[in-house]
N, CA, C and O atoms as a printed pandas DataFrame, in Angstrom:
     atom_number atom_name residue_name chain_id  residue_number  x_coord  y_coord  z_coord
0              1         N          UNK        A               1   10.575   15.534  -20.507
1              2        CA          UNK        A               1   10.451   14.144  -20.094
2              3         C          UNK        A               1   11.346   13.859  -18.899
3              4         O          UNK        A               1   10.932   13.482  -17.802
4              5         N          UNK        A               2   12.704   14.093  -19.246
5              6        CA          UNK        A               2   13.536   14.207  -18.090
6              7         C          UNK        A               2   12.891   14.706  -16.475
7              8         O          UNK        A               2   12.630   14.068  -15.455
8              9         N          UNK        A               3   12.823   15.767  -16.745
9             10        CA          UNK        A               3   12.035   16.720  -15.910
10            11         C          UNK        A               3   11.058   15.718  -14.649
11            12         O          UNK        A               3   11.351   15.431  -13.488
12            13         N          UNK        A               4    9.777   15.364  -15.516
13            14        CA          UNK        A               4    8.871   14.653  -15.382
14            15         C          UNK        A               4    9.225   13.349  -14.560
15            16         O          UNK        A               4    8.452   12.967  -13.680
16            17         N          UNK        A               5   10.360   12.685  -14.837
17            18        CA          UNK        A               5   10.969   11.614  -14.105
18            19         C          UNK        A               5   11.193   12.049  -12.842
19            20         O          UNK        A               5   10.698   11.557  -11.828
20            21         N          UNK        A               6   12.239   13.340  -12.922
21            22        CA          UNK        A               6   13.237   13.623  -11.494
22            23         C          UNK        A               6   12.484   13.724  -10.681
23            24         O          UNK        A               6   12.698   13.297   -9.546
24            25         N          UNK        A               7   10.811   14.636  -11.220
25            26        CA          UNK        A               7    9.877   15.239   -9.986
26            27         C          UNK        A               7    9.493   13.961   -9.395
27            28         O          UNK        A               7    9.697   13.740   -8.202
28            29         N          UNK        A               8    8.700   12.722  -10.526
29            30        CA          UNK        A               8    8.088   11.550   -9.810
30            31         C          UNK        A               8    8.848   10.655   -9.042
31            32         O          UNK        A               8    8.327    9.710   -8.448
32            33         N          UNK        A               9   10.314   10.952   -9.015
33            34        CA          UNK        A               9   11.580   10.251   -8.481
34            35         C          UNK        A               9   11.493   11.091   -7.028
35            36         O          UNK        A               9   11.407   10.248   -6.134
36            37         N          UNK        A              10   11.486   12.252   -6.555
37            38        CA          UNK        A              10   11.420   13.369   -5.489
38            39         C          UNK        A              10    9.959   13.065   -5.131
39            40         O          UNK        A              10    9.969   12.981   -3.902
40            41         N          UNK        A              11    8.750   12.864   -5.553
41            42        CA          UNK        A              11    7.379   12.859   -4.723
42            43         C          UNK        A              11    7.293   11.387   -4.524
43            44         O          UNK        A              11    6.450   11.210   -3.644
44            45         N          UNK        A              12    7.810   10.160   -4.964
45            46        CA          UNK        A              12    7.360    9.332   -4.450
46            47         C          UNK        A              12    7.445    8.986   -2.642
47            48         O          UNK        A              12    6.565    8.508   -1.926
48            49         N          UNK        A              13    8.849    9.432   -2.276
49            50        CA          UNK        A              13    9.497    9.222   -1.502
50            51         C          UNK        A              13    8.468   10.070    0.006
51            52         O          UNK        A              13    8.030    9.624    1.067
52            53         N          UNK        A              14    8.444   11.317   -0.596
53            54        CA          UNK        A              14    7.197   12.330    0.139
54            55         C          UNK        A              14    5.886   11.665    0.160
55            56         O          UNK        A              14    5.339   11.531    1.255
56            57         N          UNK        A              15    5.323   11.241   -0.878
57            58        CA          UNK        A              15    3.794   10.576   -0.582
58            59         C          UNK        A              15    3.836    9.306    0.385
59            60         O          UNK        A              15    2.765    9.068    0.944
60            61         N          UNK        A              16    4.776    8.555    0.636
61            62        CA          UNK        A              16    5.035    7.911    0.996
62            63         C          UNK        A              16    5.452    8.262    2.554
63            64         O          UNK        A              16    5.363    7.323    3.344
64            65         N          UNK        A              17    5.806    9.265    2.952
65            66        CA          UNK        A              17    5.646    9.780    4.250
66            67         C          UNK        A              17    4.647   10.300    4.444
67            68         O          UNK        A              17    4.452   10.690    5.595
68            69         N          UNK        A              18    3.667   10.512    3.487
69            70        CA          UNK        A              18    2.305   11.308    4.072
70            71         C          UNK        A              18    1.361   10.371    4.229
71            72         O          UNK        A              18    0.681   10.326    5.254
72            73         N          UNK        A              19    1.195    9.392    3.077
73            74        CA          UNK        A              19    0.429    8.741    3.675
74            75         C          UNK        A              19    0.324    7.060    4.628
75            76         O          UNK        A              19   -0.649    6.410    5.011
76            77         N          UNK        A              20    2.129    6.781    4.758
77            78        CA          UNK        A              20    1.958    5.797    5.831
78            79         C          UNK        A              20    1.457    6.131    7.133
79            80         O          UNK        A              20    0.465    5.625    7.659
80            81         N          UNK        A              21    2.059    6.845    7.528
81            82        CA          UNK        A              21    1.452    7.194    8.963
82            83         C          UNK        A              21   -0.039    7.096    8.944
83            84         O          UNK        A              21   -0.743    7.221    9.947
84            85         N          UNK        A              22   -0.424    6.889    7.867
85            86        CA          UNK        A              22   -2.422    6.897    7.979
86            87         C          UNK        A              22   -2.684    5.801    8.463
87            88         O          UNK        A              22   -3.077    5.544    9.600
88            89         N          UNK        A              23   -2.348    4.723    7.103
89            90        CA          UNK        A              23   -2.321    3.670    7.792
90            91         C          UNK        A              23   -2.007    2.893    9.077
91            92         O          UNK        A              23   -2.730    2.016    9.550
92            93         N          UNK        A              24   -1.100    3.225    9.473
93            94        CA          UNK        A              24   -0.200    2.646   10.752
94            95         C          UNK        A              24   -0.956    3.258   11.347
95            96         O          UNK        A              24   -1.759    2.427   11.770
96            97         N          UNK        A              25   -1.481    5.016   11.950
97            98        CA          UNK        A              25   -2.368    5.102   12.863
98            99         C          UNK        A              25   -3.479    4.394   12.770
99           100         O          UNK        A              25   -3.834    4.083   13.907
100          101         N          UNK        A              26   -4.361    3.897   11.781
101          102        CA          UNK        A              26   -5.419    3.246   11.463
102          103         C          UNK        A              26   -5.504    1.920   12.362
103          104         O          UNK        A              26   -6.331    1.574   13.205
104          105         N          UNK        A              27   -4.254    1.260   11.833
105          106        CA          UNK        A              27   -4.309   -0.324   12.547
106          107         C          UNK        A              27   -3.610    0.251   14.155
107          108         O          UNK        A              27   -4.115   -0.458   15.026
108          109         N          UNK        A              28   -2.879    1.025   14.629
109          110        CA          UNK        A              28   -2.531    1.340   15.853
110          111         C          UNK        A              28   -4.316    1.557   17.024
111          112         O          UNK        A              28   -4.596    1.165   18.157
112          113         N          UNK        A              29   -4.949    2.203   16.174
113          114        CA          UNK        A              29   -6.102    2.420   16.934
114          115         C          UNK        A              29   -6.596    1.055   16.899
115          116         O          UNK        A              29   -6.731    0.390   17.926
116          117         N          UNK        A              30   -6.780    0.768   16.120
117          118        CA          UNK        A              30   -7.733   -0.611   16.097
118          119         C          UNK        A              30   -7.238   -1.720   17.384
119          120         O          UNK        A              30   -8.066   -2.384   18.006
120          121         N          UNK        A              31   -5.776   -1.780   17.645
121          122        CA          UNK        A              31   -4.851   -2.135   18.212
122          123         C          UNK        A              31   -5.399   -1.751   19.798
123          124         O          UNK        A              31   -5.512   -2.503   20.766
124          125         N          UNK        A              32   -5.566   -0.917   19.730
125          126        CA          UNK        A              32   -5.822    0.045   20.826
126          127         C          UNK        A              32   -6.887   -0.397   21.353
127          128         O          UNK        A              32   -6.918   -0.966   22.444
128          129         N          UNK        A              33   -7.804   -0.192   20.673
129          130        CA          UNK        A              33   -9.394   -0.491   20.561
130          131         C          UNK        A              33   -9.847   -1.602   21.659
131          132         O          UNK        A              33  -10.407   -1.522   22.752
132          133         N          UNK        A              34   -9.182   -3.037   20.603
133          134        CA          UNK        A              34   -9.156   -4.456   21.150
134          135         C          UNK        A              34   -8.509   -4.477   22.537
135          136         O          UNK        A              34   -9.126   -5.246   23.274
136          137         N          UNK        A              35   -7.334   -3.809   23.209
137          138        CA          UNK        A              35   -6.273   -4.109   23.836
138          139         C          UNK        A              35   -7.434   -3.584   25.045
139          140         O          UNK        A              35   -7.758   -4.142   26.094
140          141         N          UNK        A              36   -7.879   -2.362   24.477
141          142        CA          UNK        A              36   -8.696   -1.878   25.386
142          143         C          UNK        A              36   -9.750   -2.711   26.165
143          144         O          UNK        A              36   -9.596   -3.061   27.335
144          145         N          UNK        A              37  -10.597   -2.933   25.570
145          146        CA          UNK        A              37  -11.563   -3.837   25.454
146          147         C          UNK        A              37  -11.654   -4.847   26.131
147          148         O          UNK        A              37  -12.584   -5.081   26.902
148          149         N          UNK        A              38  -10.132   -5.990   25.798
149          150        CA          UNK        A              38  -10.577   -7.527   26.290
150          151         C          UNK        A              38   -9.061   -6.484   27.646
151          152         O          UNK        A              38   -9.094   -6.132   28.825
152          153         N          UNK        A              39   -8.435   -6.434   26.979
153          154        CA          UNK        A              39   -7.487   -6.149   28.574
154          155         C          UNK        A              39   -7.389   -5.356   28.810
155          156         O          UNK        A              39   -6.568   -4.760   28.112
156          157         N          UNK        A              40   -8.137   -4.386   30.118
157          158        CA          UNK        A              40   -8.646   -2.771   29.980
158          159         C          UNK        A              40   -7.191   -2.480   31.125
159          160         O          UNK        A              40   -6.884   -3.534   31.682
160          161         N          UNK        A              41   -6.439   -1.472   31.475
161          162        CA          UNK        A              41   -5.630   -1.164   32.569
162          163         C          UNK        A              41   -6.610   -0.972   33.708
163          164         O          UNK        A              41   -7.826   -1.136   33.605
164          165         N          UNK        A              42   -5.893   -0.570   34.921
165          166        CA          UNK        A              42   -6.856   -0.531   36.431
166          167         C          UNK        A              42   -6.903    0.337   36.191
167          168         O          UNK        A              42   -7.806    0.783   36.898
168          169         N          UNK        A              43   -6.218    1.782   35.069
169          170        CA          UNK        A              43   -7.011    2.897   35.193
170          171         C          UNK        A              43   -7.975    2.997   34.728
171          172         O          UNK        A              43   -8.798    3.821   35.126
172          173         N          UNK        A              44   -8.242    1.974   33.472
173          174        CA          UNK        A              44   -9.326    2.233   32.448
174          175         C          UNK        A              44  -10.677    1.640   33.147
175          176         O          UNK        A              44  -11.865    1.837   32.894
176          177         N          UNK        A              45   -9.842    0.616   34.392
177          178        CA          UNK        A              45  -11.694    0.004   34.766
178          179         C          UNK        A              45  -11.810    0.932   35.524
179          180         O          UNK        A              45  -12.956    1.383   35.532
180          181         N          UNK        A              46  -10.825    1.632   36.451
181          182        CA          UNK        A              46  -11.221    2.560   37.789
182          183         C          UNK        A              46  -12.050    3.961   36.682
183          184         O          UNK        A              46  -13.164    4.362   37.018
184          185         N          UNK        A              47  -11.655    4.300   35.969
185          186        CA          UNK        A              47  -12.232    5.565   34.926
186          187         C          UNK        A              47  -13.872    4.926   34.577
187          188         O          UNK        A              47  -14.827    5.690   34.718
188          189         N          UNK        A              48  -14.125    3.309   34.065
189          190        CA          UNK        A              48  -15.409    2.809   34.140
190          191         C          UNK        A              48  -16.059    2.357   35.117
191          192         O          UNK        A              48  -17.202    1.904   35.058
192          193         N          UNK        A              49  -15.309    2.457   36.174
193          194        CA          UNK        A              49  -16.322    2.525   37.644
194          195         C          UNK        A              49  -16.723    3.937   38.308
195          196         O          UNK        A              49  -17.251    4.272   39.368
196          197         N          UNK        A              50  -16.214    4.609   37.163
197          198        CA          UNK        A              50  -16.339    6.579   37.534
198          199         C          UNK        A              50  -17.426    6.403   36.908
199          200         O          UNK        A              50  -18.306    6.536   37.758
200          201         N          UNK        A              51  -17.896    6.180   35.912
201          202        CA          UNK        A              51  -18.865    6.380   35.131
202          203         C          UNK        A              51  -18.308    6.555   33.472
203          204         O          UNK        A              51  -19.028    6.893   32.532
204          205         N          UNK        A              52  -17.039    6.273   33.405
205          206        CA          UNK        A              52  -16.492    6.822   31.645
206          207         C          UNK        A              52  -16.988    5.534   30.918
207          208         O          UNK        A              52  -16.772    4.344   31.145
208          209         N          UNK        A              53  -17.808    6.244   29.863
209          210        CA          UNK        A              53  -17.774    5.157   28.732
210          211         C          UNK        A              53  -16.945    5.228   27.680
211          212         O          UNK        A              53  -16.334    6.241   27.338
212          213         N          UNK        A              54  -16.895    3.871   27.003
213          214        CA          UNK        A              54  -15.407    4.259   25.881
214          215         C          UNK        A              54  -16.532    3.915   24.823
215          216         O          UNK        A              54  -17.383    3.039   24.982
216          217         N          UNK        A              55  -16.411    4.706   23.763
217          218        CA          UNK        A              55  -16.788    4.101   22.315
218          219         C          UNK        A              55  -15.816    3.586   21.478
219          220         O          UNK        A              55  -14.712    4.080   21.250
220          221         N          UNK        A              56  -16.442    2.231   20.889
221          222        CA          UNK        A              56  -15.511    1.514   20.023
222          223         C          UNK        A              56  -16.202    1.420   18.794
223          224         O          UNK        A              56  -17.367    1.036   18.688
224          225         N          UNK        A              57  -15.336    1.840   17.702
225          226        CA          UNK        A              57  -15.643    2.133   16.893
226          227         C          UNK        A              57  -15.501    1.387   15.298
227          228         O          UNK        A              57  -14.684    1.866   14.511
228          229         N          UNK        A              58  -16.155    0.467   14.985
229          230        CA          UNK        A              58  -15.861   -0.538   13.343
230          231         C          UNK        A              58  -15.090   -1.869   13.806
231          232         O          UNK        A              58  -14.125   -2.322   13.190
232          233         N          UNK        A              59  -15.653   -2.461   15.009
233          234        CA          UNK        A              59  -15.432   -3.682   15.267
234          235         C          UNK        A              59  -15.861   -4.637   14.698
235          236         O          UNK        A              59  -16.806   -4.249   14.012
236          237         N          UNK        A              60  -15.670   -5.956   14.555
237          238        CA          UNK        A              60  -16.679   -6.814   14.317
238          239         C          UNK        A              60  -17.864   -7.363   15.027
239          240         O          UNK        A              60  -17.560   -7.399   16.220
240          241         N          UNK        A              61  -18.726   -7.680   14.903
241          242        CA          UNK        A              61  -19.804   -8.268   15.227
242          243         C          UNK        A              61  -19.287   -9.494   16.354
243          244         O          UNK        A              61  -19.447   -9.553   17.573
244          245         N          UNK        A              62  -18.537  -10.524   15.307
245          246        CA          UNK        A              62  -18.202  -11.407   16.370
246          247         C          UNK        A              62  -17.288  -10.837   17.647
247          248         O          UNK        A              62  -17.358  -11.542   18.654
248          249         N          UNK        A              63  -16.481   -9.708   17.731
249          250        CA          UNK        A              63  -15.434   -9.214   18.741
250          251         C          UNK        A              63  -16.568   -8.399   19.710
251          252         O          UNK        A              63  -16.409   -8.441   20.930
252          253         N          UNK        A              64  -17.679   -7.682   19.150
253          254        CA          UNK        A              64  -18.461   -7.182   20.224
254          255         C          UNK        A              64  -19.280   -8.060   20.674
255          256         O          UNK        A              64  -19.897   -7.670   21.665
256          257         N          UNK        A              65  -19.580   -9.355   20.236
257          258        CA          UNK        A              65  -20.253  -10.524   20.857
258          259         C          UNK        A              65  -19.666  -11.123   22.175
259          260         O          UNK        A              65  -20.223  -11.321   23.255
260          261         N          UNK        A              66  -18.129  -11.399   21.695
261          262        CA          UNK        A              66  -17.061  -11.731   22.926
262          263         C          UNK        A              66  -16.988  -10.901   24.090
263          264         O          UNK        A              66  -17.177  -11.374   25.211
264          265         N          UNK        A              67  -16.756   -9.839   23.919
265          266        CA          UNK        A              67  -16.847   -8.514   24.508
266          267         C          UNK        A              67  -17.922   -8.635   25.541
267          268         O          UNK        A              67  -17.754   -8.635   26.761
268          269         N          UNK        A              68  -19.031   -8.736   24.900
269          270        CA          UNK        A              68  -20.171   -8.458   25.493
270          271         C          UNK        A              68  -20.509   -9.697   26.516
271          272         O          UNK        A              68  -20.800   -9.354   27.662
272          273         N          UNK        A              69  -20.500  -11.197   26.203
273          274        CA          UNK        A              69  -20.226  -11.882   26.529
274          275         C          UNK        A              69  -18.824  -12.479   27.876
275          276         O          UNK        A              69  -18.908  -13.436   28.645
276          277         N          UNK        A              70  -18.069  -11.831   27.771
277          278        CA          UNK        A              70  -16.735  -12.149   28.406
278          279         C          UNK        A              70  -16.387  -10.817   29.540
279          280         O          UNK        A              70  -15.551  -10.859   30.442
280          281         N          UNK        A              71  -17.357   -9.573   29.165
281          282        CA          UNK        A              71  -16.840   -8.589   29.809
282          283         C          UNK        A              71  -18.265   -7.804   30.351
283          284         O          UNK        A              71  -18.445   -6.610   30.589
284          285         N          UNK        A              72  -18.918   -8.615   30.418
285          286        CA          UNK        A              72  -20.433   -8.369   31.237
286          287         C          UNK        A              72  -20.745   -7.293   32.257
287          288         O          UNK        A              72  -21.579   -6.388   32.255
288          289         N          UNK        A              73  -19.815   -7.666   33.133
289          290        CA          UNK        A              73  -20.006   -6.393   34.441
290          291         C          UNK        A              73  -19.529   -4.939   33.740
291          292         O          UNK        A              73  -20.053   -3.874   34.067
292          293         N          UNK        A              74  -18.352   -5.051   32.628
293          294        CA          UNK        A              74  -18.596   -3.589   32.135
294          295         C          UNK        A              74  -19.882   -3.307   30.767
295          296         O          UNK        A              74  -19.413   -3.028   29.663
296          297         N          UNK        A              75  -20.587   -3.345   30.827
297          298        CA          UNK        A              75  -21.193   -3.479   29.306
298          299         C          UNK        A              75  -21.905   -2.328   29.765
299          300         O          UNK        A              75  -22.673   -2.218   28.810
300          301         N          UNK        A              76  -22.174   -1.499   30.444
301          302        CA          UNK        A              76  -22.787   -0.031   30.887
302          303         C          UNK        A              76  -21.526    1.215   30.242
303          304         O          UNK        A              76  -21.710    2.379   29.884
304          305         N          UNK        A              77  -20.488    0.543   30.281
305          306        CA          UNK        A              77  -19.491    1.488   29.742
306          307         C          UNK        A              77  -19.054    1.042   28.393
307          308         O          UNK        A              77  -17.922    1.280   27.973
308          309         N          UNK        A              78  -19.691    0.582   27.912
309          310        CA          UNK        A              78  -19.286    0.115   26.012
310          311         C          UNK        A              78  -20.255    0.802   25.276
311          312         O          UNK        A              78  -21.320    1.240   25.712
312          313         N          UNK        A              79  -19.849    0.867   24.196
313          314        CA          UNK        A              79  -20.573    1.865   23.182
314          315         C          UNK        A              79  -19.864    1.531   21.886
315          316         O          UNK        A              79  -18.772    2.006   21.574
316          317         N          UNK        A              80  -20.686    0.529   21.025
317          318        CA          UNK        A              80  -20.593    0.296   19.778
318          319         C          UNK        A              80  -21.019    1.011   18.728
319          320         O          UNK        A              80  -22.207    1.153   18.436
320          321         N          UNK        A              81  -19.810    1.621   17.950
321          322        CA          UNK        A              81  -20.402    1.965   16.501
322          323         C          UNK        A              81  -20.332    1.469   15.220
323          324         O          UNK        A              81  -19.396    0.671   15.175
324          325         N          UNK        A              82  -20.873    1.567   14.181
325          326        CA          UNK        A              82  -20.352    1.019   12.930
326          327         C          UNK        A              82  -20.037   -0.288   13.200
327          328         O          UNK        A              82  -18.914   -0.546   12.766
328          329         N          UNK        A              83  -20.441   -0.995   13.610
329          330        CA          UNK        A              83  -20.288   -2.530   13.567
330          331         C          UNK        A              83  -20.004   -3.129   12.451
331          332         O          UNK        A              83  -20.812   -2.652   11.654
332          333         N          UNK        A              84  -19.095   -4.183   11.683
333          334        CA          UNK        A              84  -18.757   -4.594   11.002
334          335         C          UNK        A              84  -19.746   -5.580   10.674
335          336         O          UNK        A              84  -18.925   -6.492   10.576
336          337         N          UNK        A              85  -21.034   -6.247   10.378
337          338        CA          UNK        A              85  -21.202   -7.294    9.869
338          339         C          UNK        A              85  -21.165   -8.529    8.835
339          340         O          UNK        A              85  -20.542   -8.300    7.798
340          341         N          UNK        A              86  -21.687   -9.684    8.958
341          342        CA          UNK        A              86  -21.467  -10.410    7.695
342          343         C          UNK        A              86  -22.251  -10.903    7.146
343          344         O          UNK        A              86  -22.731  -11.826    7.804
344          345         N          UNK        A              87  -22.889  -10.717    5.759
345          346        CA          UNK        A              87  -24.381  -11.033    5.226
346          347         C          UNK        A              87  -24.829  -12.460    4.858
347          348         O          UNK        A              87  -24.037  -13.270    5.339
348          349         N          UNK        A              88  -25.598  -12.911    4.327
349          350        CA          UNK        A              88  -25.956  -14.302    4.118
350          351         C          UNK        A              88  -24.814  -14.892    2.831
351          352         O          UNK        A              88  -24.568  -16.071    2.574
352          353         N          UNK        A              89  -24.292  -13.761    2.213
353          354        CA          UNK        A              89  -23.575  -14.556    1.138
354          355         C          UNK        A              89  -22.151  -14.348    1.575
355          356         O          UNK        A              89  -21.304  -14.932    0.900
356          357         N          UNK        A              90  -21.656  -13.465    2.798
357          358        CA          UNK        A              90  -20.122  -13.747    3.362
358          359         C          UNK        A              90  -19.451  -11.853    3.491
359          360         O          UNK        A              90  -18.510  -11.301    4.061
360          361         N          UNK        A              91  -20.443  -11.480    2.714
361          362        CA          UNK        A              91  -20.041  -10.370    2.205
362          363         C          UNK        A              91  -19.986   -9.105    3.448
363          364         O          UNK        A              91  -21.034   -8.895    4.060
364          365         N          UNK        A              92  -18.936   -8.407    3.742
365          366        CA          UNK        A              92  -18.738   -7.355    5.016
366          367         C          UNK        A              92  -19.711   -6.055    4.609
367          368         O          UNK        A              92  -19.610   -5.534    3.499
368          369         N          UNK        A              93  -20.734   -5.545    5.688
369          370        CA          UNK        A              93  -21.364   -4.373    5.771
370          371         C          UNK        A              93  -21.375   -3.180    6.898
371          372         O          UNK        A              93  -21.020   -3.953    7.788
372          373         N          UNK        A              94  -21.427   -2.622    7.204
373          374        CA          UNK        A              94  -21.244   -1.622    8.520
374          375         C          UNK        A              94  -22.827   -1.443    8.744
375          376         O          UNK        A              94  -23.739   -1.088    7.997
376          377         N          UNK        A              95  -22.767   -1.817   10.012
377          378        CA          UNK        A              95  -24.510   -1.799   10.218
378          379         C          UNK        A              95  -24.925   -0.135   10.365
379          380         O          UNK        A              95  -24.140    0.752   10.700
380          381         N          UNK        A              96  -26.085    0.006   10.091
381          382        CA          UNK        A              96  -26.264    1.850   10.101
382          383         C          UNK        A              96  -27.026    1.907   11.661
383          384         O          UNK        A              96  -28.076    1.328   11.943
384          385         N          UNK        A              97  -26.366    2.594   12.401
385          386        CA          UNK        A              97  -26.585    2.389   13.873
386          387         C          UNK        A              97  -27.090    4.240   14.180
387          388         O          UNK        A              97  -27.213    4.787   15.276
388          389         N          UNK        A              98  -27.214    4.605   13.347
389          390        CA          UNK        A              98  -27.874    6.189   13.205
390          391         C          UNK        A              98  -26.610    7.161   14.005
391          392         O          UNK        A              98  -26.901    8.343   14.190
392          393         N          UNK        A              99  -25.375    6.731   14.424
393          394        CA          UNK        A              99  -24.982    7.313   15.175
394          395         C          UNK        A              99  -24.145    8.060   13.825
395          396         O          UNK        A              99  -23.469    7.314   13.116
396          397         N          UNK        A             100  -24.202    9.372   13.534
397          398        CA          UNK        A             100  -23.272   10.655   13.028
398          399         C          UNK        A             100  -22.273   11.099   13.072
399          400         O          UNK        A             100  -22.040   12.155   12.483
């Protein structure tokens, strides 16, 4: 029993370094994503006046509306996946956009 304590006393501390960083990269991208998006750097528009497209990936519906809407002259270089939507009763779905 003892035993059993000390180990779950020693792995909490470890799981806990393995799997924050998931999270935090998770919302860091997402972070990223948006920052990208509505406020791109002059490298990122000069890279979309090269021809680079960026894919964004599990946005919402309403944020790729804005997007699309607000950032018009780039919309040749956007590429939505997994879109977040919202159904008639409120409820969140990922639209199936065939992309793999």
């Amino acid at each position: 029993m003892r035993h059993s304590v000390l180990l779950l006393i020693l792995f909490i501390p470890l799981l806990l370094v393995i799997f924050t960083p998931l999270s935090a990269a998770a919302s860091g991208y997402s972070d990223y994503q948006l920052r990208r998006l509505f406020t791109p750097t002059a490298g990122e528009v000069i890279s979309e006046s090269n021809g680079k497209v960026h894919i964004y990936d599990g946005l919402s519906s309403a944020q790729v509306d804005v997007a699309l809407d607000g950032h018009f002259n780039r919309i040749d270089n956007m590429m939505f996946t997994r879109i977040v939507q919202i159904d008639e009763q409120g409820e969140q779905y990922v639209e199936d956009d065939g992309c793999d």
